[in-house]
N, C-alpha and C positions, 0 to 999 in steps of 0.2 A: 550347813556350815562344813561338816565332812565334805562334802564334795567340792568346795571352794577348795578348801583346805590341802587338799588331794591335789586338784591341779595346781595351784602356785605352791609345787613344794618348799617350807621353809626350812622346819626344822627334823630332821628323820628320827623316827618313831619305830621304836624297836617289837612293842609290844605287839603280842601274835593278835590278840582278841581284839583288838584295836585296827586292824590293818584288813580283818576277816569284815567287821563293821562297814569298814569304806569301801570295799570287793563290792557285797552287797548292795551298797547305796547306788554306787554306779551300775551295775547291772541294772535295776528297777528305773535308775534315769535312762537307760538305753532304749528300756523297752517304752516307757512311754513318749520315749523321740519317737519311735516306729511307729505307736500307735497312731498318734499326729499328723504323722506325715502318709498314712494310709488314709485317714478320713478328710485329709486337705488335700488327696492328690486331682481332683476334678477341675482346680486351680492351675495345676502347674503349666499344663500346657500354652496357657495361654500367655506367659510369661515369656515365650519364644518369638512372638509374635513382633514385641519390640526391637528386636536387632535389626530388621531392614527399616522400621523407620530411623531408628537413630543414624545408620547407612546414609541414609538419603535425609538426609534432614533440610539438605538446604536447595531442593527440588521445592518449588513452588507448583502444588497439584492442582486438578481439579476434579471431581468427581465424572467418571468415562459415563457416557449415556448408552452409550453403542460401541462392541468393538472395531468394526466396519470402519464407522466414522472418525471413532479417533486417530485410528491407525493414517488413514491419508486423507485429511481434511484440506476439502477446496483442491483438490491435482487435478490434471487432465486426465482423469481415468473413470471408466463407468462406474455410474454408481457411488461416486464419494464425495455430491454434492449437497448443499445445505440444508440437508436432512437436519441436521443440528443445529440450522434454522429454526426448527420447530419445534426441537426440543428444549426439557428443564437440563436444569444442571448437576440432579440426583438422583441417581440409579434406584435406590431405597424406594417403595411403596411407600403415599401418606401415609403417614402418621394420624392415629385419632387425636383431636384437639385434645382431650384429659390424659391422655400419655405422653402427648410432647408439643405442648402448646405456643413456646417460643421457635424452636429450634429448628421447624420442618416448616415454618413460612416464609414461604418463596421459593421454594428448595426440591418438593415433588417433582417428578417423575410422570404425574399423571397429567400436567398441564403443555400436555404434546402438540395441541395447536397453536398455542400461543411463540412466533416466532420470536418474542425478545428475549426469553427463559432459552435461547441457544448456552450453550455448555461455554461454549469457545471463549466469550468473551469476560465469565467469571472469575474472579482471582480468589482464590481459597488457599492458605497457605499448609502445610504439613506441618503438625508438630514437629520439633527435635527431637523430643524428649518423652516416652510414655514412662508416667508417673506410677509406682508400685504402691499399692493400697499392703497396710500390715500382714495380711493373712496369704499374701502369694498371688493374690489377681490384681490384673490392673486396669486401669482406663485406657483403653486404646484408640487408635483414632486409626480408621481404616480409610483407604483411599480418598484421603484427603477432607475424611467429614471424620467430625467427633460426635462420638453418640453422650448423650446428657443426662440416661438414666443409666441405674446401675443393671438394672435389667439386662440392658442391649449388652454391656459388656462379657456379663455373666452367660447369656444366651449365644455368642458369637465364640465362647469360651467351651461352651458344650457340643456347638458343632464341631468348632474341630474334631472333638473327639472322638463324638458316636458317628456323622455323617463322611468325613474325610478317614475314618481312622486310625485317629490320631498323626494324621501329616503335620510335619514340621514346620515351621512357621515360613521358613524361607520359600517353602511351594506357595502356600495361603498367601504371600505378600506378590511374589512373582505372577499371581495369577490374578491381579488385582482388579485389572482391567473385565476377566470375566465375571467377577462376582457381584455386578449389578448388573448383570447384561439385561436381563427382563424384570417386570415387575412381580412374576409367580417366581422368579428364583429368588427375589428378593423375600413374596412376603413368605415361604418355606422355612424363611428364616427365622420368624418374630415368636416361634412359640413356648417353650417353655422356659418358666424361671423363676419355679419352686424353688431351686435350689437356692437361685440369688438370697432369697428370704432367709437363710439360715447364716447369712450374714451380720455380726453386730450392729448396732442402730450407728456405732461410734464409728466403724469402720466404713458403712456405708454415707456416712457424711462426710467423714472425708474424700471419700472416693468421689463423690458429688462433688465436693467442692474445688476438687480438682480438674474435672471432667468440666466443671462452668469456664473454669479458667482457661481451660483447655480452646472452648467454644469462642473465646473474647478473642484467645488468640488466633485462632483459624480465621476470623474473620477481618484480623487486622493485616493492614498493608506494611510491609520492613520499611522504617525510614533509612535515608543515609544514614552510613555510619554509627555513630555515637547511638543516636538513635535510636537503633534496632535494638540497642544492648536494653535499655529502656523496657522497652516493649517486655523483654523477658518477665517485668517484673511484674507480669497481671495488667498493664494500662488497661483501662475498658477501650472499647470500640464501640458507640452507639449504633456502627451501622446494620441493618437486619442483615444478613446469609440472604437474603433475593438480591440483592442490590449489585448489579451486573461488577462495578469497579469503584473503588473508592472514589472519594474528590479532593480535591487540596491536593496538602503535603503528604498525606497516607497512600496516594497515588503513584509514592515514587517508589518502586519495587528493585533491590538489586541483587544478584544472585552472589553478590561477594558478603552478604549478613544474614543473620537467622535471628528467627524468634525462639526464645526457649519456654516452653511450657512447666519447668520446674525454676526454684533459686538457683540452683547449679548446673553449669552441662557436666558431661561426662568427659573423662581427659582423651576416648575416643572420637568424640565430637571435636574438641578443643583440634586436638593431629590432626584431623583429616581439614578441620577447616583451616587450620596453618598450610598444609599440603595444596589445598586448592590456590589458594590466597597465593603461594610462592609461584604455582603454576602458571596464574594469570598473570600475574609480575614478569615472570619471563616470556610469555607470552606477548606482555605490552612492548617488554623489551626487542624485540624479535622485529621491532617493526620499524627503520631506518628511515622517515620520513625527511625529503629532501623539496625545495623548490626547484619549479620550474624554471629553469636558464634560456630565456626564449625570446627572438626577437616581438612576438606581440605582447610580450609580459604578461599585464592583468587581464588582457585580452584573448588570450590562448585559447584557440579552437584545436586540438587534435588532428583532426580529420579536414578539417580546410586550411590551417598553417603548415603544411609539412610541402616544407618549401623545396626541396631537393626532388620531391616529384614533380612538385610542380615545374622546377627548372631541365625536366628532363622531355617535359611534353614537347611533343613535336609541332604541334598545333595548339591555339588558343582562337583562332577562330570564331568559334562556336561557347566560349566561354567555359573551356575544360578547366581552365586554371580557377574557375569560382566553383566548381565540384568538388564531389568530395574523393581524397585520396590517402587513407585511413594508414599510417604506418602497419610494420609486419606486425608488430610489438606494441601494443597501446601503454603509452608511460606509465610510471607509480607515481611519479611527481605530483607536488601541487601547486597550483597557482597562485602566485601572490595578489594581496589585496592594493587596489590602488590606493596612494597617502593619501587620509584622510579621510575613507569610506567609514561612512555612517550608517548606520540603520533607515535603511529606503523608507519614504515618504507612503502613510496605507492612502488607500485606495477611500473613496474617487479621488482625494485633491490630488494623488500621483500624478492623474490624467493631465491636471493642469502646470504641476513643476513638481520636480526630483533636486537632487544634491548635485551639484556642479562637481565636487568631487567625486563623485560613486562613478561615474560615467566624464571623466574629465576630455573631452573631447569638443573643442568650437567650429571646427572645421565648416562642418555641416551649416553652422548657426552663419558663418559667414556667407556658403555660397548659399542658404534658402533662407535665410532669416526674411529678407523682402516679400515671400508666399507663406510666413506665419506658419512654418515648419518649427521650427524652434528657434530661442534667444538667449542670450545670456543676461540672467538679471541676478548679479550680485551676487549672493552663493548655491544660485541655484539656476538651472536651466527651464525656461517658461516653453510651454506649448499653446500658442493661441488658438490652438485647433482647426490651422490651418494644412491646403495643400498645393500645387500646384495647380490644381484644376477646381481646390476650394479656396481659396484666398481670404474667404468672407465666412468660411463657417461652413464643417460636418454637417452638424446637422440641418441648415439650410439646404445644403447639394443630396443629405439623403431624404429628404421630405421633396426636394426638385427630383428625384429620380421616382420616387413612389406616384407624383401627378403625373408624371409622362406618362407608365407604364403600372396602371392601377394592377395587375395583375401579379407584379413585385409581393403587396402585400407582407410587408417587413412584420417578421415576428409573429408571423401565420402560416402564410403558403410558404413563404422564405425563411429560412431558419439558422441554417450555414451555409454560407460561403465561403469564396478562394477569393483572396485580395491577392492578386499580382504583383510587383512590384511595389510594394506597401508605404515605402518611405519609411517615416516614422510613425504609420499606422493609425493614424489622427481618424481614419475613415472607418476603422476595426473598432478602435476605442468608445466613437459615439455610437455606433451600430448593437450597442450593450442598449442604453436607451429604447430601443427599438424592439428587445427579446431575439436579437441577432447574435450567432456567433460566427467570427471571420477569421480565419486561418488567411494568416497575415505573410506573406513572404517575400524574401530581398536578397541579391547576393550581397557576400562582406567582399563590397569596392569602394570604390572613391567617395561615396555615400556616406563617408565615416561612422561606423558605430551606427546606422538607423535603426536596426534590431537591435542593438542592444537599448536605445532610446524609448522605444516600442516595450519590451519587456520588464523595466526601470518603473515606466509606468504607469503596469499593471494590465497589458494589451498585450493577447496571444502572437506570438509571432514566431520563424523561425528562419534561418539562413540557408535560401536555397536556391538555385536558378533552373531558368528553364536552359538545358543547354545540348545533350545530347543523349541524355537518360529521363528515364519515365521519373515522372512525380511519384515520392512515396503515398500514394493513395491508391485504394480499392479503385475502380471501375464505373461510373454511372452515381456517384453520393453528394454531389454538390447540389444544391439549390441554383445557386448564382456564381457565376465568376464576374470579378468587378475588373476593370484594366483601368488608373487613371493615371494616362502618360506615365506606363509603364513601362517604357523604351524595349518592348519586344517586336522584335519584326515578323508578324504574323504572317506574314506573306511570302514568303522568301520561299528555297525548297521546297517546292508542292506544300507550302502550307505545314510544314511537321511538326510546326509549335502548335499551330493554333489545331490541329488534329487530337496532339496529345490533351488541348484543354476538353476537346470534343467528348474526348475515353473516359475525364471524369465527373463530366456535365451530366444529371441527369436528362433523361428525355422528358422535351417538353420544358427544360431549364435554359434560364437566360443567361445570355455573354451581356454583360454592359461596358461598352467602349467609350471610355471619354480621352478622347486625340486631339490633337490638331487636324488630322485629316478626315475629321468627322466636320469641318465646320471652317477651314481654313483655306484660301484660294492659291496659296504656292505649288509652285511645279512639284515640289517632290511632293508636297502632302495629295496633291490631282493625283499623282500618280499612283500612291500607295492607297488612294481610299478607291482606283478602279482597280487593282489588283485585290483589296478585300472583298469588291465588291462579286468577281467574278469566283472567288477562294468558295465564299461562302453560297452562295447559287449553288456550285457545285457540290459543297456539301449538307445540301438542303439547309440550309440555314434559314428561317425566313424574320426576314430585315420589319422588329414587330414597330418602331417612332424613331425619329432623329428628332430632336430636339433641342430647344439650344435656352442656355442658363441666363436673361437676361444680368443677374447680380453680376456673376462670375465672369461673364463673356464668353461663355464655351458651350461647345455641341455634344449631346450622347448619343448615340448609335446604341440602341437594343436589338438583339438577335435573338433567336429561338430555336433550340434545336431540335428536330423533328419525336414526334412521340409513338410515330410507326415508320414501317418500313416502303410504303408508298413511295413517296420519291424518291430512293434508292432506286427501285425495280425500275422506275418509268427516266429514269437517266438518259442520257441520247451514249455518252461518253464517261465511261465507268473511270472517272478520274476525277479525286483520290479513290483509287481501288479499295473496293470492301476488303475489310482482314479475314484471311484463311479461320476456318473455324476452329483449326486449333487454338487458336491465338487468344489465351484466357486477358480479357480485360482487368480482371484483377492482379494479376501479376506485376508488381510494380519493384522488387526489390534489386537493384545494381541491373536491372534491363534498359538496354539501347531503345531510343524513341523508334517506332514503326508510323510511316507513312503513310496511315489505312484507319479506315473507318469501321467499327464492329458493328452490326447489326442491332436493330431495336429486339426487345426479348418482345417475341407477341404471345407466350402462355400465361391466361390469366394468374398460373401460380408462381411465376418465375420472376423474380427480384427486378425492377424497371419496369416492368408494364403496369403497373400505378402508382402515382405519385402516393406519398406519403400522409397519413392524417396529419392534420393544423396542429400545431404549434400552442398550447403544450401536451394535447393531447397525445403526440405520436410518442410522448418517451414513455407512458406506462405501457404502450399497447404493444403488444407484441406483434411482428410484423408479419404481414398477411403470408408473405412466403417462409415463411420457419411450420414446414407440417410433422405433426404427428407422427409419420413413419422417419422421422427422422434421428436420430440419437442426438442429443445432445452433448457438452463438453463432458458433462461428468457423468452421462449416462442414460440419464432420462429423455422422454419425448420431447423434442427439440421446444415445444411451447410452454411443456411444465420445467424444463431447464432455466431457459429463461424468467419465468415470474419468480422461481423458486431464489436464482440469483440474484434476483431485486428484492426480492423479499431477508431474504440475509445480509445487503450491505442494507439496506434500512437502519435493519435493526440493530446491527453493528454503530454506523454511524451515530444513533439515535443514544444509543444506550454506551458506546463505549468512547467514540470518538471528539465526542460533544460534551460529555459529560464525564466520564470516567478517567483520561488521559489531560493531563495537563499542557492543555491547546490555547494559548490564545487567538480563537478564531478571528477577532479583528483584525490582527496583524496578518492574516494569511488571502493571499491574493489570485497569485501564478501557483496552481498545483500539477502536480502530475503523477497520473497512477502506472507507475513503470510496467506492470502486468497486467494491462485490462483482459478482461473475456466480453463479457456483454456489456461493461461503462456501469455495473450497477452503481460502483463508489459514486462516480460521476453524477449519476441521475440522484441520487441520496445527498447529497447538496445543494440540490438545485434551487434551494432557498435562501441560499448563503451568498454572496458579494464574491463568489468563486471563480474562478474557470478552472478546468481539467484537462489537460493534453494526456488522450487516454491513449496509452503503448501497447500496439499489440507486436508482442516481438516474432520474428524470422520465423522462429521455431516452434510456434505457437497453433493451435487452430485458427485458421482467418474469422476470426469472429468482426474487424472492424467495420464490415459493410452492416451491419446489424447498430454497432454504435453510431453507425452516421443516419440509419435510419430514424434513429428515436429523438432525434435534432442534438446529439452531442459532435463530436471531436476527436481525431485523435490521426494517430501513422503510426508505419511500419518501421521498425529497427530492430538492430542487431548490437545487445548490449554488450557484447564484446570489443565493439570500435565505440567511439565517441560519439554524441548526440550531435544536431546540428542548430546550438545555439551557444550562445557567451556565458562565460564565467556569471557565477553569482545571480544565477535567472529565476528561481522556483524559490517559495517561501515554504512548500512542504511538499516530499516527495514519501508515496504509498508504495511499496514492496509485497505483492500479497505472492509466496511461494515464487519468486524470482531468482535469488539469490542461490537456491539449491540447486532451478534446472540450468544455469547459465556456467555453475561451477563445473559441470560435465565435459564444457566445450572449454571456457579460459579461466586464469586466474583471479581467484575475487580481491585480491589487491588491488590490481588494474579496474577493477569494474566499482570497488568501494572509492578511489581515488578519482574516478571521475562524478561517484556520488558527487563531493568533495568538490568538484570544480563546480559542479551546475547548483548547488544548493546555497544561498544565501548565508552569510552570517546570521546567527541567531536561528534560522530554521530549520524544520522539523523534519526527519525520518522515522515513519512508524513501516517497522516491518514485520511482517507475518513469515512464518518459515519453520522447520525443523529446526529443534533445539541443540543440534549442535551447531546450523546456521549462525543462529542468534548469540550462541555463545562465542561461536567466529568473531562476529562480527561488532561485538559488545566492543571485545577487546582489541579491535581495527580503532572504535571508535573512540576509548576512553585513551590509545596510543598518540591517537589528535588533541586530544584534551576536550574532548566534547564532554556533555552532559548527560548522563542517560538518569533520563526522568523518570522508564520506568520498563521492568523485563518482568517478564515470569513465563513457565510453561507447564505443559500438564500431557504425559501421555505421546511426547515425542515430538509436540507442538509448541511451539512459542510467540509470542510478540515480545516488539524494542520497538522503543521511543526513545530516539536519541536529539540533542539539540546540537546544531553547529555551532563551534566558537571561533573568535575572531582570531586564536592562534593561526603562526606560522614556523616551520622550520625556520633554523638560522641558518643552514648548510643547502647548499643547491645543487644541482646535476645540470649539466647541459645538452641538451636533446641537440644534436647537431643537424638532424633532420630539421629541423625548421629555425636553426638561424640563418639571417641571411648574408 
């Protein structure tokens, strides 16, 4: 009562003996503050430890397995490939089951072989908030794990002290990433904690019952909004800590809400997340999105409308004006939707009709609707699955081309092929049936819209001609090339088209010709089928059936192009001239077509001197020419690179893609993975109603002759220009580390706004990338009004799931380059 008394002076007190009293009393409370806080100082330190989490609070972590791997996960550089594949997602040593019998299942460290325990793809969120137990220790939650007994904290409280001595917490947090690098620095850690035990029973239940809640929450995923605040308040989460990503709603992760581990944040918390919150706001603001003002409107290609080069060509000829002629500047604009665009028709019925709106175009319907190309029936456009050369049905004319030519072998020996001139791809689409895939191509001419027809759907295809530059394709990767009354003139110039098909034919791989002048007696056709006929002789071509479709009325011509160098050598007349050896067949990127023929590879280890395993056997195998002294993308012996990167999208796919990300895989059709290396995404759905156009860009290792080995797909680009297909083509587009190396060379406006052109309404972009990417590109995306279903990252690494919306700018820009 003196001492109350004393400090809220009220009334003053004269008396000497009385005043000598209260001296006293406060001296004697002094000294047992000092006592106190001498025997509780073993505590204090650990008390520092919470300032960088509350810092970081709204960083979604993950426990680092390896600093190596977190640091540059999946790059083109030695050494920094899916090792984390094959890791858990906890640095921590198990646990014995009667020490932490919840907490540590799924979650070790020691289940190193197991590839679907990779790190990468776990979502573990950071406390906000570390909770203060009465006595000055607290529950802390270190790199992204909450420890659940009082022990761990107590114990982790004592290293600091004796083992660091006594470092400050801001070092201990900054060094986060090392302090589970092994599992002996780990278990170094787990030993004493005597001390913990001179803890009250009362204190140490609550400190438990904090540390539980703690646990609920780490494991739960931020809803939108409102939501998150929710969450603060203890919700449970049933799901276990092994469980790679939530499902559902808990799935949607945003980096603009936090969970808080206590009832209240702190008003440090509260600032910094109004400070972010304002930041992103001016950020969204920052971002002036306008339409496209463009004479093809909803049609807008880039790189094939930029009409002002085209009207500059001196020549068309040779068909320059259906090439591609990429502005200096690739626009920020976006392209408008055509009235009335609805959510595309899934797959298979796509194959048979689409929305007459989505693709409003009759053109086509009027000059081929008679050969069952397409019709207009009511609000939608029918494909009877016809062509010109099938009139009666796909798949009758590919089961008449397999009896000609038994060595076809659809969906075995044949796997992928090049369709020529596609039309609207009716011969690609049923060639699925078969275990076929057709890289389908057509210029945008008078043909109206066939590719976008073709794509609509649910049939690969893309906008290209053959006219004075090489096909964006590797070297020797085709199976088959199909031509059906493909109006190219293979004959013409020593042959330069039908050369360029030569450079991507494998050896031993068939040309199928379906013409007129395979089977027709007019003068011009006489005369075009003796100039093929002399084309090919000369370049050993050997003529394998002519055959003729009684149904259809029409003749195939099968050719064969040689699988050694023999008749080369025994030639009378070296015309088409072999190409100079420098002359890399692979090189295909804005190169002039060359007139020459490359030689067969004859070294048993050299990519072309064997045909590939059957079909589906060739996508797990690794290909007989990838050896051992080889390095791989990311480091490794070229064979262990590869399994290793199948072995990672597996388990990604498996465990994140499929199940932890809110996908409706029905809805998804047309994919493409903008940064393939080996196609693993690709090969990892191979069970799914999918196709993949795998990207391998300019700037990238050439790994696509590897994808086309394993029977997938895909070509070379330069995601700084425009793709070469229509608006609205892909149901979901994969980004794995794209976005970071492409920002080096152009601006990711330009490169997110063509996302933006090629990606459908309603679908999906999951991207992989450094976390400042992803926050880039969060706020590109939420500036469109998209949906982001779901972000988090860990350790300088992120993934976004964002969804398109049917938004548009009200205000436009006029690209004067391609009005006409």
């Amino acid at each position: 009562m003196a001492l109350g008394n004393y400090s809220r002076v009220g009334n003053r007190r004269h008396n000497s003996s009385y005043c000598s009293t209260v001296t006293i009393a406060v001296f004697v409370g002094l000294c047992l503050i000092g006592v106190w806080m001498i025997t509780s100082s073993p505590a204090v330190p650990g008390q520092n430890v919470d300032v960088p989490a509350q810092e970081n609070k709204n960083e979604l972590k993950q426990v680092p397995e390896n600093n190596e791997i977190n640091t540059k996960q999946f790059e083109d550089n030695p050494g920094d490939l899916p090792e984390d594949a094959t890791k858990g997602d906890n640095s921590m040593p198990e646990e014995k089951p009667e020490e932490k019998p919840d907490a540590t299942k799924g979650d070790n460290s020691m289940a190193e072989e197991k590839p679907e325990e990779m790190p990468e793809e776990k979502t573990e969120e950071k406390s906000n908030e570390e909770t203060k137990s009465d006595d000055g220790s607290n529950a802390e939650t270190q790199n992204g794990v909450n420890h659940t007994e009082d022990e761990d904290t107590k114990t982790n409280d004592e290293e600091t002290n004796t083992e660091d001595g006594g470092k400050k917490a801001d070092d201990s947090e900054g060094n986060a990433a090392g302090q589970g690098d092994s599992e002996e620095s780990s278990a170094e850690k787990k030993p004493d904690t005597d001390e913990t035990e001179t803890k009250s029973d009362e204190n140490a239940r609550e400190d438990k019952g904090r540390e539980t809640r703690n646990d609920q929450v780490d494991e739960k995923v931020d809803q939108k909004d409102d939501e998150s605040d929710k969450s603060s308040g203890g919700q449970a989460n049933n799901q276990s800590s092994g469980e790679l990503l939530p499902s559902g709603a808990q799935s949607e992760l945003s980096n603009e809400t936090s969970t808080q581990s206590g009832s209240w944040s702190t008003q440090a918390a509260e600032s910094k997340n109004e400070k972010e919150t304002q930041q992103s706001s001016n950020q969204q603001k920052g971002y002036n999105w306008k339409l496209c003002n463009v004479t093809a409107g909803p049609d807008y290609i880039p790189c094939l409308d930029n009409l002002q080069a085209i009207r500059s060509l001196q020549s068309t000829k040779h068909y320059e004006h259906r090439e591609r002629h990429c502005p200096e500047e690739p626009p920020t604009c976006l392209v408008q939707l055509p009235e009335g665009y609805k959510r595309p028709i899934e797959w298979p019925t796509s194959r048979e009709k689409i929305w007459y709106h989505n693709v409003p175009h009759t053109q086509l319907a009027q000059y081929k609707g008679h050969q069952n190309w397409v019709k207009v029936t009511g609000e939608f456009l029918t494909f009877p699955g016809g062509g010109t050369q099938f009139q009666h049905g796909a798949l009758h004319y590919i089961d008449f081309l397999n009896e000609s030519v038994p060595d076809i072998a659809w969906g075995k020996r044949t796997r992928v092929i090049l369709d020529v001139g596609c039309g609207v791809a009716s011969f690609g689409g049923y060639l699925f049936d078969r275990d076929v895939l057709a890289m389908s191509f057509a210029p945008k001419d008078e043909h109206e819209a066939q590719i976008q027809f073709a794509l609509e759907r649910g049939i690969p295809a893309i906008s290209a001609v053959m006219g004075t530059k090489r096909l964006p394709y590797p070297g020797r990767v085709f199976d088959a090339v199909h031509c059906a009354r493909c109006r190219v003139p293979w004959h013409i110039e020593g042959g330069k088209l039908l050369l360029e098909l030569n450079r991507v034919l494998r050896p031993g791989g068939l040309f199928v010709w379906s013409a007129t002048p395979v089977y027709q007696k007019l003068a011009e056709d006489v005369e075009i089928w003796q100039a093929m006929n002399e084309l090919t002789k000369a370049m050993c071509w050997e003529l394998v059936s002519i055959n003729k479709d009684a149904l259809n009325g029409v003749g195939v011509a099968t050719y064969r192009k040689p699988a050694s160098n023999d008749c080369y050598e025994k030639r009378s007349k070296q015309e088409p001239p072999l190409c100079e050896a420098s002359d890399d067949p692979n090189a295909a990127w804005n190169l002039p077509l060359q007139a020459c023929m490359h030689k067969v590879p004859v070294d048993s280890l050299e990519r072309g001197s064997q045909w590939p395993e059957e079909w589906p056997a060739r996508l797990d195998k690794t290909p007989y020419w990838m050896l051992s002294s080889q390095v791989g993308v990311y480091g490794k012996p070229a064979p262990e690179d590869f399994a290793a990167d199948y072995e990672h999208w597996k388990w990604v796919v498996s465990n994140s893609y499929l199940n932890g990300i809110e996908l409706n895989w029905s809805s998804v059709r047309n994919a493409m993975d903008m940064r393939s290396v080996y196609g693993g995404f690709a090969a990892a759905l191979k069970e799914l109603n999918v196709w993949v156009m795998n990207v391998v860009t300019v700037d990238s290792p050439d790994t696509l002759p590897i994808i086309y080995e394993r029977g997938l797909f895909g070509i070379y680009h330069d995601w700084c220009e425009s793709f070469n297909t229509y608006p609205r083509s892909y149901d979901l587009l994969h980004a794995d580390h794209l976005f970071s190396k492409v920002k080096k060379r152009c601006g990711l406006v330009a490169v997110f706004a063509e996302v933006d052109r090629i990606l459908r309404p309603e679908g999906k972009l999951i991207v992989r990338d450094k976390t400042e990417i992803i926050n880039e590109l969060e706020n590109m995306a939420r500036s469109m009004q998209w949906e982001v279903s779901m972000t988090y990252s860990k350790d300088k690494e992120g993934l976004l799931c964002v969804q398109k919306s049917m938004w548009r700018p009200k205000e436009s820009e006029t690209i004067t380059y391609a009005i006409a």
